[in-house]
C-alpha positions in Angstrom: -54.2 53.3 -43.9 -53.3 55.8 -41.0 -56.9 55.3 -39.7 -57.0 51.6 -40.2 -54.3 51.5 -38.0 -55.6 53.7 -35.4 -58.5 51.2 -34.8 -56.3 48.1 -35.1 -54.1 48.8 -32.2 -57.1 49.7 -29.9 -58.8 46.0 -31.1 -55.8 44.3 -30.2 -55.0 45.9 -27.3 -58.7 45.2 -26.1 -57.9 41.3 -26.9 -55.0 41.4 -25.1 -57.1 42.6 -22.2 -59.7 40.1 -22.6 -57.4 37.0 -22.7 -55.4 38.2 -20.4 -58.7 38.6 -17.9 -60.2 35.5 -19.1 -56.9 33.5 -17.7 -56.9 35.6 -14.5 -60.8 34.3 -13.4 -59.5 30.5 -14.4 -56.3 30.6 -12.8 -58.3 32.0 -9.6 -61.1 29.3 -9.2 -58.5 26.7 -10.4 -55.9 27.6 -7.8 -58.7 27.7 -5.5 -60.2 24.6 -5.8 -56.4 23.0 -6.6 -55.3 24.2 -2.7 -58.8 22.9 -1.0 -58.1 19.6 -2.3 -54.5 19.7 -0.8 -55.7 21.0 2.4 -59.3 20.4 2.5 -58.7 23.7 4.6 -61.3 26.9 4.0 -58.0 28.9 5.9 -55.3 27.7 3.1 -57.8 29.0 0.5 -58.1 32.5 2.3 -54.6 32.7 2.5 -54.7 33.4 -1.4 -56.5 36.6 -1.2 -53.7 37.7 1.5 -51.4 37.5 -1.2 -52.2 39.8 -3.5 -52.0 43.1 -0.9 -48.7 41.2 0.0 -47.5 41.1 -3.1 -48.2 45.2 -3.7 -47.0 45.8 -0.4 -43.3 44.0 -1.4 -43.3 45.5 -4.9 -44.9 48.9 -5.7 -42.5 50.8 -3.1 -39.8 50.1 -5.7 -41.7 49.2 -9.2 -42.9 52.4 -10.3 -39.0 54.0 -10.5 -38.5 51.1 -12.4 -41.6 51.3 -15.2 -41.1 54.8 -15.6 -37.8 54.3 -17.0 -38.2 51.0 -18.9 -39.8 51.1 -22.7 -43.6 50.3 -21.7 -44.5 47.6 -24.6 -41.1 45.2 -24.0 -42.0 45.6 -20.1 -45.7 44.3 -20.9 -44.4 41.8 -22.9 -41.8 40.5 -20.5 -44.4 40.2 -17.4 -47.4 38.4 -19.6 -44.0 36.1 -20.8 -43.1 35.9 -17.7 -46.2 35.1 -15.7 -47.2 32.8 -18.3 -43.8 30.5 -17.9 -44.0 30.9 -13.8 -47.7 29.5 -13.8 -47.0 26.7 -16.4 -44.5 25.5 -13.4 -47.3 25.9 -11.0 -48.8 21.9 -11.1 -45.2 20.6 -10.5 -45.5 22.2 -7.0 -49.2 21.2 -6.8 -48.7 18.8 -3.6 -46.7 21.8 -1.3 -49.0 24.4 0.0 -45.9 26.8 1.2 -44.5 26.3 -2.9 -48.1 27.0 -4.3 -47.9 30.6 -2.0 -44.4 31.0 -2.7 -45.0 31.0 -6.7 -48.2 32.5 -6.4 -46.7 35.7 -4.3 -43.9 35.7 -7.5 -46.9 35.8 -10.0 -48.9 38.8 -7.9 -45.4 40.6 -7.8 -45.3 41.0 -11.7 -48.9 41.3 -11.8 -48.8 44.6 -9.3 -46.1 46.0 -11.8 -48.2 44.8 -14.8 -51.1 47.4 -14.0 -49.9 51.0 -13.6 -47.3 49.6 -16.7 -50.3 48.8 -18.4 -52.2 52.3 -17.9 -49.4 54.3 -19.1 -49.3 52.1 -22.3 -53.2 52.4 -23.0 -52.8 56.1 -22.6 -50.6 57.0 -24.5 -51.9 54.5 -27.4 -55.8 56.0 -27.1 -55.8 59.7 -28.2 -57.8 61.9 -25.2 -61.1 62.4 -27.3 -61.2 59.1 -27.9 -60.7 57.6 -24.3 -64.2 57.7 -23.0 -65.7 55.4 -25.3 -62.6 53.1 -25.5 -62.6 53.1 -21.6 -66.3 52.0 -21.8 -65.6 49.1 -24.0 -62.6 48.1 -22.1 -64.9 48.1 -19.2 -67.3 45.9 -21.0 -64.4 43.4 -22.1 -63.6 42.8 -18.4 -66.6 42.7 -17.3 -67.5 40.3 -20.1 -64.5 38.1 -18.7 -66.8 38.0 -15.0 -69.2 35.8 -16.7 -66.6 33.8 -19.2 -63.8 32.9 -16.9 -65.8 30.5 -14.7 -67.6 28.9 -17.7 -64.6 28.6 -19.6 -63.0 27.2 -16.3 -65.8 25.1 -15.6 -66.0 23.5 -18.7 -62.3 22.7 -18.4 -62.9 21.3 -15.0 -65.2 19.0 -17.1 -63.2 17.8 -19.9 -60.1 17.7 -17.6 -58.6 19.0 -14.1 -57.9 22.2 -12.3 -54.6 21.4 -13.9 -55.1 21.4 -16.8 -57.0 24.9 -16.2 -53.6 26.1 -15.0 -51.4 24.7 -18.1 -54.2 26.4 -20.3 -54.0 30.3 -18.4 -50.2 30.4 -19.1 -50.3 29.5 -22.3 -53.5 32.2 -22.7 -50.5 34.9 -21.0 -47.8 33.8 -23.3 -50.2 34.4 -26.2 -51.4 37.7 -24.8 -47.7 38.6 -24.8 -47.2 37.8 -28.1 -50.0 39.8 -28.8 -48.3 43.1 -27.3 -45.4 42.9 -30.0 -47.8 43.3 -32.7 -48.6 47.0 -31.1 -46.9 49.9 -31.4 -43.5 50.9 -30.1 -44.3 54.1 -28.6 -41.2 54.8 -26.5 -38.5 53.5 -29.4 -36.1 55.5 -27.7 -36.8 54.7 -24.4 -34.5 51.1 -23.0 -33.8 49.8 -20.4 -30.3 52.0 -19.6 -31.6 53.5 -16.4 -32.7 49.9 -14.9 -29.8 49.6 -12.2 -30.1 53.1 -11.1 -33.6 52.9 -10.7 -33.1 50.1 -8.1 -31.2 52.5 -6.1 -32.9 54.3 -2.7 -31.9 57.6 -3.7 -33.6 57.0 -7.0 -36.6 55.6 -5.1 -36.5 57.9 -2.3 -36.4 60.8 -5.2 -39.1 59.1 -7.5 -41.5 58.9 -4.0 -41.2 62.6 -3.3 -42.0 63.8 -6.9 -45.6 61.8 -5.9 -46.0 63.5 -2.8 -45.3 67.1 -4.7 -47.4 65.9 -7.3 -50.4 65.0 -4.8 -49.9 68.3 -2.9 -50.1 69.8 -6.4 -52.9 68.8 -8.0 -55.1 68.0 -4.5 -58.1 68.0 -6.3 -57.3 65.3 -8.5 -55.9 63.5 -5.1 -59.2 63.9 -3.5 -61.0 62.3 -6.4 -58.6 59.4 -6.7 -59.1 58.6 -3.0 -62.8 59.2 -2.6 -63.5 57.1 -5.5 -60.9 54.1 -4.6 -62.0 54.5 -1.0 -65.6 53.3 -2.2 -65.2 51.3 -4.7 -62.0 49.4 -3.8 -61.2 49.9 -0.3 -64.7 49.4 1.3 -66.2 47.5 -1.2 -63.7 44.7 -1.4 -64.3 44.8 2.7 -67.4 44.4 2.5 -67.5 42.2 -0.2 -64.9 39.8 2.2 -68.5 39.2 4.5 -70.3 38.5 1.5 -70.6 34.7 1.9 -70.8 35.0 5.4 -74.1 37.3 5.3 -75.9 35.6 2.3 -75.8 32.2 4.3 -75.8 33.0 8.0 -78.0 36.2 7.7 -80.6 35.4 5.0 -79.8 31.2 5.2 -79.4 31.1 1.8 -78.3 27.2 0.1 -75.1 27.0 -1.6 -77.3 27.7 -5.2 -79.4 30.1 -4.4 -75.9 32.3 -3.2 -73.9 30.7 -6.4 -77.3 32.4 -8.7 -76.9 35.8 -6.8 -73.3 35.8 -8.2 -74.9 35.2 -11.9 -77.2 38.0 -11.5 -74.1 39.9 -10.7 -72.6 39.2 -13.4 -75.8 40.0 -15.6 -76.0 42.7 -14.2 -72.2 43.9 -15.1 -72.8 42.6 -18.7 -76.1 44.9 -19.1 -74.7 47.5 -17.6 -71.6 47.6 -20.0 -73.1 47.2 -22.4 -75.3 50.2 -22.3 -72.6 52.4 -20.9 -71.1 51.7 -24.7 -74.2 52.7 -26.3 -74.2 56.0 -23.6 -71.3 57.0 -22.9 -70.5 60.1 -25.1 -73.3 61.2 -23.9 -72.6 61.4 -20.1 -70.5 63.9 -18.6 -67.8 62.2 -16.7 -68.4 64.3 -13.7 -71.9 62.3 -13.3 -70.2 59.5 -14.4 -67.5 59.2 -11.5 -70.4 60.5 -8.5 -73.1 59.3 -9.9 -72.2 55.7 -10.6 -70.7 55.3 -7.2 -73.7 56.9 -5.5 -75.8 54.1 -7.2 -73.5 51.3 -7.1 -73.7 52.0 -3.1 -77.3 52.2 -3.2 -77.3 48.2 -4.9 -74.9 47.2 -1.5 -77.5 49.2 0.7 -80.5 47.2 -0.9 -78.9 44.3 -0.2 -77.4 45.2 3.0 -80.9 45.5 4.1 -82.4 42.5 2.2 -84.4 40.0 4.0 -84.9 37.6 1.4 -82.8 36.4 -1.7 -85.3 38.3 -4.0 -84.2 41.5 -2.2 -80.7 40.4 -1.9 -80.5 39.7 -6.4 -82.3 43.3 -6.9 -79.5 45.3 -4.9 -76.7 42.8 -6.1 -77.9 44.1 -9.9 -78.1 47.7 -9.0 -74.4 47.5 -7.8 -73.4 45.1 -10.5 -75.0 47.7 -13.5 -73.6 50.8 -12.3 -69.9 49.5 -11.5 -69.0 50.3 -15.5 -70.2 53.6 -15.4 -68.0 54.4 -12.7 -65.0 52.8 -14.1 -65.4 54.4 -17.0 -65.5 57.7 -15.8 -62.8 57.6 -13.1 -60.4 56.0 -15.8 -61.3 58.7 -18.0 -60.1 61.1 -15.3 -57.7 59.1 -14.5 -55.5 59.3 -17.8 -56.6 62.9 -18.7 -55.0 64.2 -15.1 -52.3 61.7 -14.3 -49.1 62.6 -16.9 -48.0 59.5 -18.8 -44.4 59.7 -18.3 -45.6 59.5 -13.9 -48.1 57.0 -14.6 -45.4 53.8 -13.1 -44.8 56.2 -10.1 -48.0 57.6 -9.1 -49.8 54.0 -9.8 -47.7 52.4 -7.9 -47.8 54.6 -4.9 -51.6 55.0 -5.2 -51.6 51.1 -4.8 -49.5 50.7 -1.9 -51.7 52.7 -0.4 -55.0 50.8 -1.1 -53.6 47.6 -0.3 -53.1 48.8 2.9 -56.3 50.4 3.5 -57.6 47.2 1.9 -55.6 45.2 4.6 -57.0 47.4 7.8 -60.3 48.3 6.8 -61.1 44.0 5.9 -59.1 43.1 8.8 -61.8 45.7 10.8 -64.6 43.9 9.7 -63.8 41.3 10.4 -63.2 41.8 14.0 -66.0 43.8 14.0 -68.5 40.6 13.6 -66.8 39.1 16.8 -68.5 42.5 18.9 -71.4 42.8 16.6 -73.7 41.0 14.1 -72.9 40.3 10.7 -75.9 42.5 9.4 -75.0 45.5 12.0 -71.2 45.5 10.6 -72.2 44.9 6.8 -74.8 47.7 7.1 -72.2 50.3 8.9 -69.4 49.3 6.2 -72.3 49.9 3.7 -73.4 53.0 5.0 -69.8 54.6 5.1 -69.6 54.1 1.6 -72.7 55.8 0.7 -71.4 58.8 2.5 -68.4 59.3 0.8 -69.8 58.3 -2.9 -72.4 61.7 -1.8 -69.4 63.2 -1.0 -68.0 62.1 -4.4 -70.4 63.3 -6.3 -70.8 66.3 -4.6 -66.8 67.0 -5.2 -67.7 65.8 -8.8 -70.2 68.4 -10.2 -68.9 71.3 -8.4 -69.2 74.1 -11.0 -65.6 75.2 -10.0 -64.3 72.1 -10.7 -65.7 71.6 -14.2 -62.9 72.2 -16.3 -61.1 69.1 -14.4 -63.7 67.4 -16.4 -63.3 68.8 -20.2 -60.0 68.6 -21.3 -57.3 66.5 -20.3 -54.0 68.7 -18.2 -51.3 66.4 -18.5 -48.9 66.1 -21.1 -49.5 63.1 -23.0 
């Protein structure tokens, strides 16, 4: 019964995921599409990706004192509950742009406390030998959601509105909510008693120094976090921000042609997932963290350097295949070095962080192609990357390092 259990709560932990995912990728086009058809402004649209980093730059100085305090599972439950119910109210506000953002930012805000809440759940529910092959099939539900998001969203557009899209993602949150009370309560003793104090800015200022002596700490586990988020978050999602920009004024490709390099994308992530499941226990995740970035860079240098759309699909695979493998392994890391009882703290911190990297380094790129061409300013972004992913994997293997990379250190 014991071990009946044990693969249960992984199974519906992993369907939690995937509705939860599957709801994010409709509520995303369908907002979209909902705030071009107010505006009929490309500028309103890209005003949504703004408010995301906003969102973690308003929340995670504070959230992480709070979800290190609160009982993980009720917390998870709340913010799927409560995102749900905030973006069932969404089409009432559906004619006023500035009440779109304003509920939009509100959703983002529990979603940025959501995420390191989340990873301090999933690790203490997966037991440490077992996280490398859960992580890899996590990866492969989310990936899998890449690909079914926009067809489920597409045939909702098709049997009804953007609205109705919206209506149907709640309701998808509530029931991944629901979902979370069927898991275990593994912090029964741990409520909410601490809430106000955590609120306070001694509390916060306390909570924000334990990270920093935590960081100084362990710097090697620093210098892997920020290597690894630096290329595959920070200068990949800059990057990616010139992506449409390059694939039609650079190789002049039509509005299809761009919208099938997307699909082979997401092939590409399905494949690759689903042979990093098949793999996995066999990879060290040394090799798994350096070199899956190192090749996922090497896709955005093929197509950096493309000339034609043929090109341009071949490096968009390459990136697309390897991006599990990398995932895997720095989550693996991730949860084996990062103690479970800091996870709301150091998350959070580690967020703020990114988003504003995320903020400059796009915000650099895009100033950038005022000076220079699109190509030159893709091709330096791209070649950055590949210099810290060598530097990555480098840091990765080092045979000094290798114990960082067999058994977990912190306490679970």
């Amino acid at each position: 019964m014991k071990e009946k259990s044990n693969r249960k709560y992984p199974t519906l932990f992993l369907f939690k995921v995937g509705i939860s995912n599957i709801g994010e990728w409709v509520y995303f086009i369908s907002l979209n599409l909902i705030v071009l058809n107010i505006t009929g402004s490309a500028l309103a649209v890209t005003g949504l990706y703004l408010i995301k980093p906003l969102a973690v730059l308003l929340t995670n100085f504070w959230a992480g004192s709070l979800i290190d305090r609160m009982n993980k599972r009720r917390l998870l439950m709340g913010l799927d509950l409560f995102r749900g119910m905030v973006i069932g109210f969404l089409p009432l506000f559906a004619t006023s742009l500035p009440l779109i953002y304003v509920t939009v930012l509100i959703v983002n805000m529990a979603a940025s406390m959501f995420e390191p809440a989340s990873m301090a759940y999933m690790t203490k529910l997966i037991p440490p030998k077992k996280r490398k092959q859960f992580n890899s099939i996590h990866s492969f539900v989310t990936s899998g959601a890449f690909l079914v998001g926009p067809a489920v969203a597409g045939i909702l557009f098709f049997i009804g509105s953007p609205i109705l899209a919206i209506y149907i993602n709640g309701f998808a949150l509530i029931i991944a909510g629901l979902t979370t009370w069927l898991l275990p309560d593994l912090e029964k003793g741990k409520i909410v008693s601490e809430q106000e104090k955590a609120n306070t800015i001694g509390v916060i200022r306390k909570d924000w120094q334990a990270v920093l002596t935590f960081s100084l700490t362990n710097r090697y586990v620093f210098v892997i976090y920020f290597l690894f988020s630096s290329v595959m978050l920070v200068l990949a999602s800059a990057v990616d921000s010139l992506e449409a920009a390059f694939a039609k004024q650079v190789l002049f490709l039509s509005d299809s042609e761009y919208g099938f390099l997307v699909t082979i994308a997401g092939t590409g992530i399905i494949i690759g997932a689903s042979i990093n499941t098949l793999i996995v226990q066999k990879l060290k995740t040394s090799l798994l963290i350096g070199g899956g970035a190192v090749f996922v860079t090497i896709g955005y240098i093929v197509y950096a350097f493309s000339t034609n759309f043929l090109i341009a699909g071949i490096g968009f695979f390459i990136l697309a295949f390897f991006i599990s493998f990398a995932n895997t392994g720095f989550l693996t890391f991730y949860q084996h070095h990062i103690p479970s009882d800091m996870m709301g703290r150091i998350g959070s911190f580690y967020n703020l962080l990114e988003a504003i990297l995320i903020i400059v380094a796009t915000g650099f790129m895009g100033i950038a192609t005022l000076f220079i061409s699109i190509r030159l300013t893709v091709s330096l972004g791209v070649f950055l990357m590949f210099v810290l992913s060598v530097v990555l994997l480098g840091a990765s293997v080092l045979p000094s390092r290798r114990r960082f990379f067999q058994s977990p250190i912190a306490d679970q």
